[in-house]
N, C-alpha and C positions, 0 to 999 in steps of 0.2 A: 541466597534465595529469600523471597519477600515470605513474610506470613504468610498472604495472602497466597501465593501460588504453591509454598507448602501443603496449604491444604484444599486447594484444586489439585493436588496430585495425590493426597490422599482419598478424598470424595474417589479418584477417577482410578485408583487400586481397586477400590470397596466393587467399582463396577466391575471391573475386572472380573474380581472373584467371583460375582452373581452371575455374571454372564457363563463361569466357568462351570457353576450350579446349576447352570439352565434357571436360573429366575429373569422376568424379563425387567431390562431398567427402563425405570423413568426418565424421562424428561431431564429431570437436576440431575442426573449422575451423569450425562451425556458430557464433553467439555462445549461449552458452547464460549461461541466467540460474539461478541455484541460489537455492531460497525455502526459510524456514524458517517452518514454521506453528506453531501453539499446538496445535492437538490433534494425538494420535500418529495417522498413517497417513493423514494427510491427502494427498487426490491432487492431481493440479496442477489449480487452480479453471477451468473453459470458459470465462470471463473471458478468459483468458491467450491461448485458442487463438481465440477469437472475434476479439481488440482485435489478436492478430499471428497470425494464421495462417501464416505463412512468416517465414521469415529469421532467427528466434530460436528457439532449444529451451530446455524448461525441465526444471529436476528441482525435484525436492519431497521435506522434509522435516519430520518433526512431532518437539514435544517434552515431548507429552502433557499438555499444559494439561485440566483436568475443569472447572473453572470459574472465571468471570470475577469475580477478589475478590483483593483484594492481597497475599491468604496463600497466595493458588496461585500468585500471579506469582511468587510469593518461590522457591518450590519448584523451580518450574519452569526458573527464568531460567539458574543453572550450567547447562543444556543446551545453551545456544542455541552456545555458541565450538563445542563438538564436535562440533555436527551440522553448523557454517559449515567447520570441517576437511570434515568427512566429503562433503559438497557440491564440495568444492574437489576434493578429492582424485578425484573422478567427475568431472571437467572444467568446473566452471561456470570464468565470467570476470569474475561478480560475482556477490556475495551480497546478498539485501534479507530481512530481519528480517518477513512477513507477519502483523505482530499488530498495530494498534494500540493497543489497552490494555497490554501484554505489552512493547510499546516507552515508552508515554509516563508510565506510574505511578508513577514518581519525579521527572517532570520532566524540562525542555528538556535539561540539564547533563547526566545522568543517559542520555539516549536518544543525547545526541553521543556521549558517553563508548562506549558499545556501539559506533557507530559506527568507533569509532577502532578498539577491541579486536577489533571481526571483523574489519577490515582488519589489524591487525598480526599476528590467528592464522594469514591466509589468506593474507596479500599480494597482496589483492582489495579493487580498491573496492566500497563496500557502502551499502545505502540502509536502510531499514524503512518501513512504513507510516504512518507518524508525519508521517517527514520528506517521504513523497508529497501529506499532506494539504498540509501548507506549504507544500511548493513551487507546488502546483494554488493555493493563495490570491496564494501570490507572485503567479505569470503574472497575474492577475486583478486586482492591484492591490486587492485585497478585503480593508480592515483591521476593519470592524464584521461579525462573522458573526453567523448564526443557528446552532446545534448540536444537531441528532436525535442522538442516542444509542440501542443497546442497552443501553445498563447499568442498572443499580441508580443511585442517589444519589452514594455515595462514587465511584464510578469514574469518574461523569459531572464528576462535581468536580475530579475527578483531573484531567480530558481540559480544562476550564474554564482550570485554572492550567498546563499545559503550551503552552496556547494561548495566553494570557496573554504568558509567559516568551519566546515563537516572538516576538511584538509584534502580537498583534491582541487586539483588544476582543468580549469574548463581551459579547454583548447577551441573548441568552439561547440557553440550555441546557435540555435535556429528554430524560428516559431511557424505554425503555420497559421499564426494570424488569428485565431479565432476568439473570439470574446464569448459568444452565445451558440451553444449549439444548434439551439432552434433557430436562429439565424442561419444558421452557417448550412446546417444539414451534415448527415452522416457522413464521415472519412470513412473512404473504401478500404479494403485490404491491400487492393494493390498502390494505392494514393499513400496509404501509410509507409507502404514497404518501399517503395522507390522515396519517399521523402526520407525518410531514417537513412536507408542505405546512403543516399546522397552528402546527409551530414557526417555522417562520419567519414566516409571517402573523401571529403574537403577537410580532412583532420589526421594526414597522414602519421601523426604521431599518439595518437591518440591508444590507448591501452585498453580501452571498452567503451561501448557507447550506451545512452540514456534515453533512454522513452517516458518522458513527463507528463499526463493527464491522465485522470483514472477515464475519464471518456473515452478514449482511445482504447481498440479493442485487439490488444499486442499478443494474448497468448498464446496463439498458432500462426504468428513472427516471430515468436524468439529462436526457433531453430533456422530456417529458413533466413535469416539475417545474422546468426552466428556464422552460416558454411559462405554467405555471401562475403562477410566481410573478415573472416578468421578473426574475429574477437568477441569475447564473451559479453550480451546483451541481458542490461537490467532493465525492468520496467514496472510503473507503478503497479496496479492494480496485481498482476503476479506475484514480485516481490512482496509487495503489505502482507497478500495473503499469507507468503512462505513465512514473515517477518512476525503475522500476529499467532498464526498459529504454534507457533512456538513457544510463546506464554506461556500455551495449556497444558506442557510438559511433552506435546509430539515433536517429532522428527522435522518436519515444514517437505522431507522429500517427497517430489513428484517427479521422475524419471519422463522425459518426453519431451520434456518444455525449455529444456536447454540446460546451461552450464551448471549454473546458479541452484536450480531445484532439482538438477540430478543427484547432487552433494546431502541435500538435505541438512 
C-alpha cells in the first residue's frame, strides 16, 4: 500500500468516526476522486454519480483534446501533469487519466510510464482509463476479446497492440470511424448496441467483449449486451470509474451494471 493512500484511508476512518458522532464533514474528509478528460470543460460524466451516488466526490478536469488522432494526442498530452497538480491541489486523493485513446496511443510501457509521472507530480495514486479496461478483463479472467471502438482505423489499431502488450488476444476489432464527435454527432443507444453486439458475434471465440471511448454512453449496455451475447462486457468510462475509485479504499461495487461492477 502507497503512503499516500495509507493515509487517504486514514483521513477517511477519521470521517467515519465523525460522521458516527453526528459531526458534519467537510469537503477534505470526503474521498474525492480528481479525473482528467480530453476535451476542455468537460463536466463530471452521470456515470459517476449514478455507479456512487454517495461516499465519493469528484472533480473534473479537461485538457482540450479536439480530436481523436495521434497528432492531437501529441498536442495535448504536456497537459495532462498540470491539470493532475491542479486536481491535487483542490483536494482529490487520487488522480485517473479519463481518456482511453489519450492514455493507450503509445502503448502498454508508454500509459505505465504516465502512471508513474502523475503519481510522482502529485504524490497520488493514479489510474486512467486504459488501465480500468484491464483490470475489468483481469476480474473476468477474459484473455480472447471482442473490441467495438469509436475510432477510425489507426487508433483502433493503436488500442489492438496496447491490448496485445496488457496479454490478451484481440480476436477482433472494429471502429465506427469517428475522429470528432462534433463532426460525427451523437451515437444512439441502439447504433451502439447493435454495433457491439455485432463485433463480437463476428468473434465467435471470443471470451468477452470491449467498448473503447469514454464518449460512448455504454452504462445502461452493459447488461443488456451481456444476456445478448452470454459474455461478460467491459467498457471505458464504467470500468475507469469501478478501476479509480478503488484507489480511495471503496469497494468500486455497483450491482446493476453488469458482471464486472456487480463483483465489486
Amino acid at each position: 500500500m502507497t503512503s499516500s493512500r495509507r493515509q487517504f484511508l486514514q483521513i477517511a476512518s477519521a470521517g467515519a468516526v465523525g460522521a458516527a458522532l453526528g459531526t458534519t464533514l467537510s469537503a477534505a474528509a470526503v474521498p474525492t476522486l480528481g479525473m482528467i478528460f480530453p476535451p476542455a470543460n468537460y463536466p463530471v460524466p452521470p456515470e459517476a454519480t449514478l455507479l456512487y451516488p454517495s461516499g465519493v466526490r469528484f472533480l473534473a478536469e479537461g485538457v482540450g483534446l479536439q480530436k481523436m488522432t495521434a497528432d492531437e494526442y501529441d498536442r495535448v498530452f504536456g497537459r495532462i501533469l498540470p491539470a493532475a497538480e491542479k486536481l491535487a491541489k483542490e483536494g482529490s486523493n487520487a488522480i485517473s487519466v479519463m481518456g482511453t485513446s489519450l492514455t493507450f496511443y503509445k502503448g502498454a510501457e508508454f500509459e505505465h510510464q504516465l502512471k508513474v509521472n502523475v503519481t510522482k507530480a502529485t504524490g497520488l495514486p493514479s489510474t486512467t482509463m486504459s488501465t480500468g479496461i484491464v483490470e475489468g478483463l483481469k476480474a473476468l479472467n477474459a484473455r480472447k476479446i471482442a473490441v467495438a471502438t469509436a475510432y477510425d482505423e489507426d487508433v483502433s489499431h493503436r488500442l489492438k497492440v496496447f491490448l496485445e502488450e496488457s496479454g490478451f488476444e484481440v480476436v477482433s476489432v472494429k471502429g465506427l470511424g469517428i475522429v470528432s464527435f462534433k463532426d460525427r454527432g451523437p451515437v444512439t443507444p441502439d447504433e451502439l448496441f447493435n454495433f457491439s453486439a455485432s463485433v463480437y458475434e463476428g468473434a465467435p471465440k471470443a471470451e468477452g467483449l470491449v467498448i473503447s471511448c469514454g464518449g460512448l454512453k455504454t452504462l445502461d449496455l452493459i447488461v443488456p449486451l451481456e444476456q445478448r451475447c452470454k459474455r461478460p462486457v467491459v467498457s471505458s468510462t464504467p470500468h475507469a470509474l469501478w478501476a479509480s475509485v478503488r484507489l480511495l479504499g471503496l469497494s468500486g461495487q455497483a450491482k446493476g451494471y453488469g458482471t464486472v461492477l456487480a463483483k465489486g
